[in-house]
N, C-alpha and C positions, 0 to 999 in steps of 0.2 A: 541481640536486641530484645528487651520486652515488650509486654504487650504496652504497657504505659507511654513505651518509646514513639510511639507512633501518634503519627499530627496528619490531618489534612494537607499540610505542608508539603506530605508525601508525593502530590499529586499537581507540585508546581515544574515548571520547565526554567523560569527562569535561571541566565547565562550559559541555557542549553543550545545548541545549533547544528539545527534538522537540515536533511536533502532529502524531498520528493520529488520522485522521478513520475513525471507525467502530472506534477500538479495544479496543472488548470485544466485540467477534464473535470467530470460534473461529479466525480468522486475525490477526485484530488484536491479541488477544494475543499472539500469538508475536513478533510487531513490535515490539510494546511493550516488552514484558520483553526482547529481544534487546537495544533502545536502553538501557534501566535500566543491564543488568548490562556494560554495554561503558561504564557509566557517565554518561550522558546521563539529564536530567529531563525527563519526558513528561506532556503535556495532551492527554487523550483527548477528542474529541466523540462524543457518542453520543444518541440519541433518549432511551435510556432506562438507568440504572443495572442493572450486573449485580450486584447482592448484595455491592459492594464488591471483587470477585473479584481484578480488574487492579488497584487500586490497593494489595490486600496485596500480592500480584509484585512491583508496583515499589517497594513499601516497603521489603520484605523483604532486597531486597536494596542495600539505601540511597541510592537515588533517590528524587525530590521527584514528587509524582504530582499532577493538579488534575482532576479532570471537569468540562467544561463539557456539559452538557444543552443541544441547539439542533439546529434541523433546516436543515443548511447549506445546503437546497437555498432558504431565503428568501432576499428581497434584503439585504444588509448584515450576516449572520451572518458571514459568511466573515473579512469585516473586523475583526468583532469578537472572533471567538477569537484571529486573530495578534495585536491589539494587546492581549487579555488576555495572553496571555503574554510579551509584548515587558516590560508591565507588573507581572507576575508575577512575571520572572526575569530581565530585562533584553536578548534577545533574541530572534531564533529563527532554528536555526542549521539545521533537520530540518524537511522536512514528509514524511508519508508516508499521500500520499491512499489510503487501505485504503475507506473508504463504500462502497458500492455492492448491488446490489438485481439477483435477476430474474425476471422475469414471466414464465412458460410458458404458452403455449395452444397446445393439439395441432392444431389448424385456424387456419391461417393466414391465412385469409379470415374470421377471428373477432380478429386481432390488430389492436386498434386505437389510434386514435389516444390515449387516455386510458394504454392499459398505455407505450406509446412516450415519452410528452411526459414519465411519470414514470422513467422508466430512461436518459433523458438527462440530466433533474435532474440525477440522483441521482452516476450511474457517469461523467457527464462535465462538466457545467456545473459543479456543484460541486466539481469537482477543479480545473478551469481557473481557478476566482477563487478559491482559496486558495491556486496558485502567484500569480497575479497580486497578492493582496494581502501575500504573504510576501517576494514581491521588491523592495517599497517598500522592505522593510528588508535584505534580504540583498542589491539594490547597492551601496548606501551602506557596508556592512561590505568588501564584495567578499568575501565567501563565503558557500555555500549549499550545502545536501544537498537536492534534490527526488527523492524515490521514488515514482512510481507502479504501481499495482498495476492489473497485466494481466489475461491468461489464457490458457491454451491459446485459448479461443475472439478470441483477437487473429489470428489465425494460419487459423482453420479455419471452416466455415459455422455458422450457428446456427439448427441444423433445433426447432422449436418457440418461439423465443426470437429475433427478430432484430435486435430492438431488442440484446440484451447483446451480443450479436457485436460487430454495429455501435458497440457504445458503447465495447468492448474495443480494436477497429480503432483507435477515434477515441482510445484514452488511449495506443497507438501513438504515432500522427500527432502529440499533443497536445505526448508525448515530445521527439520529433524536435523538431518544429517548437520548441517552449520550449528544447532544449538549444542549437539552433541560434541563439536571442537572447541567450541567456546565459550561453555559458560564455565568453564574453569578461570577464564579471565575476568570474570563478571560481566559479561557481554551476554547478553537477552536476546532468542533470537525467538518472533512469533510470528503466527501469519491472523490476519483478520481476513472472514468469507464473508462478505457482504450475498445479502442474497436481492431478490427485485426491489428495483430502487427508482422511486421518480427523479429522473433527469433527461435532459432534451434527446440522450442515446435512446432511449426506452421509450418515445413518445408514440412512433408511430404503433408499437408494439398495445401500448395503452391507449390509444384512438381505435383499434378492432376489435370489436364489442365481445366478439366470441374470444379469443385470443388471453382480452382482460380479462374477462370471466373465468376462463380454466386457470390462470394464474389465481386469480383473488383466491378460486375454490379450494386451492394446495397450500396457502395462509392461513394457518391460525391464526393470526393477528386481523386477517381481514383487510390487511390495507397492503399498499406497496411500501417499502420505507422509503422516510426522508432522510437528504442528506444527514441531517443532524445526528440522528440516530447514530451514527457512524463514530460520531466525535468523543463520545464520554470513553467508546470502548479503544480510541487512540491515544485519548491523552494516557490514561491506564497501561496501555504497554509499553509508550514512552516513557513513563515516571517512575519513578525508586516506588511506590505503590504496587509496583509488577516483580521486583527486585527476585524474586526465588519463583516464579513464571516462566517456564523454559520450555521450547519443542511446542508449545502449543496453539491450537487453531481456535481460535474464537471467531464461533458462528454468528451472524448477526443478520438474521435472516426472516424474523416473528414469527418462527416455528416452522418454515417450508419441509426441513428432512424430516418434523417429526410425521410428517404426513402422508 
């Protein structure tokens, strides 16, 4: 391809067809609706329906929306959402494993085996066999968008929580190691680290004046981000605009590690 070859066009989804796992959390929306409106139809998993919320977004703006209800951390759910959508819509061209859960205990000698086995599930098992069951069908096509979602805590200790750390590390490694099988296929595999984000998770955290404070102070940017933030750097790994983008973590955080 030349350089002349290339169009904004790059950066469209349409008759593309996404599965986010977990996307009506207060992050997975912004996933989702970014995929919509760059033109791509999205099947959310989720434990439980938000009031309909994410599937007005993606209507709204004229995308195809499905909810599947399942807890992907069982055996053979995983399977079973790709090939609902394979069946759905005829492929699936996006996955953007967003799930994920974490368990705090202030004593760490009180962190056990039950809070751990469930934050692997969840933040990493289940991410690992929805690329693996996705890939059935995006080698045979020869293309594929895999996004996984990080964290600053990919990068940093995880004082109270080590299981997320650890699980964060491991959707790193998981990165790597899957781009490094597949992009021989033209299959894309990245992770995005969101770093403090206002959303209703993070509230009480930003109602403790001291708490927000030591946060703001570790921002360069000075604020928390907004969902939005979130969306230009998904439709980008999603789209032929990422197309030679492989293995990599895109931070997205207003400068938290450089500080």
């Amino acid at each position: 391809m030349e350089i002349q070859d290339f169009s904004l066009d790059f950066f469209k989804l349409e008759g593309k067809n996404a599965i986010v796992t977990g996307g009506n959390g207060g992050l997975g929306k912004a996933f989702c609706l970014a995929l919509a409106k760059a033109g791509a139809n999205v099947m959310v998993t989720s434990l439980a329906d938000d009031n309909g919320e994410t599937k007005e977004l993606i209507e709204s703006v004229g995308s195809e929306y499905k909810l599947v209800l399942t807890d992907i951390t069982q055996p053979g759910e995983c399977k079973k959402v790709v090939e609902d959508c394979v069946s759905t819509w005829g492929s699936v061209d996006i996955v953007v494993n967003c799930a994920g859960i974490s368990i705090n205990v202030e004593d760490v000698t009180k962190y056990t085996r039950v809070e751990w086995d469930k934050m692997i599930a969840v933040n990493l098992t289940a991410a690992f066999e929805m690329i693996h069951e996705a890939c059935k069908f995006m080698i045979p096509q020869k293309s594929g968008k895999i996004i996984n979602i990080a964290s600053l805590y990919s990068f940093l200790g995880g004082q109270w929580s080590p299981a997320y750390a650890a699980t964060k590390h491991g959707i790193v490694g998981l990165t790597k190691a899957m781009c490094d099988e597949l992009a021989q296929f033209n299959i894309q595999v990245n992770a995005i680290a969101p770093g403090y984000y206002a959303t209703p998770l993070t509230a009480k955290t930003r109602s403790n004046e001291k708490r927000n404070a030591e946060i703001l102070a570790h921002i360069p940017a000075n604020r928390w981000g907004y969902t939005a933030d979130l969306m230009g750097a998904t439709v980008f790994l999603a789209s032929n605009a990422s197309n030679y983008v492989n293995g990599t973590v895109l931070v997205v955080d207003g400068g938290y590690l450089m500080r």
